[in-house]
C-alpha positions as MATLAB code, in Angstrom:
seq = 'XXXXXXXXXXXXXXXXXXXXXXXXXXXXXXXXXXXXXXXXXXXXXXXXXXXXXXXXXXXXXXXXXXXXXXXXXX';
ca = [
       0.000    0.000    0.000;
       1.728    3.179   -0.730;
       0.332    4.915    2.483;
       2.319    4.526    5.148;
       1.252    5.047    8.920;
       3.627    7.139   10.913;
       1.206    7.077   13.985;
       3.454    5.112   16.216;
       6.812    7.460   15.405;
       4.675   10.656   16.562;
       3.452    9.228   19.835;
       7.241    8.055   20.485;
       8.377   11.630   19.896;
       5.289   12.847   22.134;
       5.576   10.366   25.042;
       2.041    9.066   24.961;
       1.071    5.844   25.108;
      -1.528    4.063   23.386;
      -4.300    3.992   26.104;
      -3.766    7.657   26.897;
      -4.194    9.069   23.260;
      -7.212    6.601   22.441;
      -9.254    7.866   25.892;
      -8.102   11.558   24.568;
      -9.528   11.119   21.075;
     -12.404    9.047   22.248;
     -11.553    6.122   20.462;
     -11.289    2.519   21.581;
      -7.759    1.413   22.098;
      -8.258   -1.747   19.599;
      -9.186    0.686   16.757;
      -5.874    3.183   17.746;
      -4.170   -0.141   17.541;
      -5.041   -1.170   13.987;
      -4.503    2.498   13.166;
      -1.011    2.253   14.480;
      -0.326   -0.658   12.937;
      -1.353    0.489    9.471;
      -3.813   -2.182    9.776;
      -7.053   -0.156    8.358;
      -7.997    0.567    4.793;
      -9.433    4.084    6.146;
      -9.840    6.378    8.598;
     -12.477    9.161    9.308;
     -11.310   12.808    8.844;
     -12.922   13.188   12.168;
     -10.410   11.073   13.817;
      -7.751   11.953   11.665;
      -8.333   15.330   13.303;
      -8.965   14.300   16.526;
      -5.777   12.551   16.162;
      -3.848   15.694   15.447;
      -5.371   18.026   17.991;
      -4.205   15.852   20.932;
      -0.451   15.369   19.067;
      -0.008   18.766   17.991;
       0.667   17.466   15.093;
      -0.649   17.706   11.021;
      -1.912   14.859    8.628;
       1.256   15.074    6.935;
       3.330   13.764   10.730;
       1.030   10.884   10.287;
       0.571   10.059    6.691;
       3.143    9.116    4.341;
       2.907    8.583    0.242;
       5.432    6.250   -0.814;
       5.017    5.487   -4.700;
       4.839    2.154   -6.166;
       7.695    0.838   -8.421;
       5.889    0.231  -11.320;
       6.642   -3.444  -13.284;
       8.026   -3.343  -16.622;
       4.994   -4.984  -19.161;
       5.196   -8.834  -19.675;
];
């Protein structure tokens, strides 16, 4: 997938653990967890913000576009 999750690299650099930021966003901690993990397909722009209020942080801290090598043609 060529969006990459920094998630966990911001809370390092911000001290929090897992439980505190998913009772601050109002999350469960399972769902924080599969966000961490880059294991969702999506995520609400509501929590994407919520995210970012309680980090300090933008999208962009979070988010990362890594593009695809593409595969020469058969």
């Amino acid at each position: 997938m060529p969006i990459i999750l920094r998630l966990d690299r911001v809370m390092a650099d911000r001290k929090i653990s897992l439980n505190n930021l998913a009772e601050q966003v109002g999350i469960s901690n399972v769902n924080l967890s599969k966000i961490k993990t880059g294991k969702i397909s999506a995520i609400r722009f509501s929590t994407l913000e919520a995210i970012c209020d309680v980090l300090d942080c933008q999208p962009g801290d979070i988010l990362e576009f890594q593009r695809e090598e593409k595969k020469p043609p058969l």
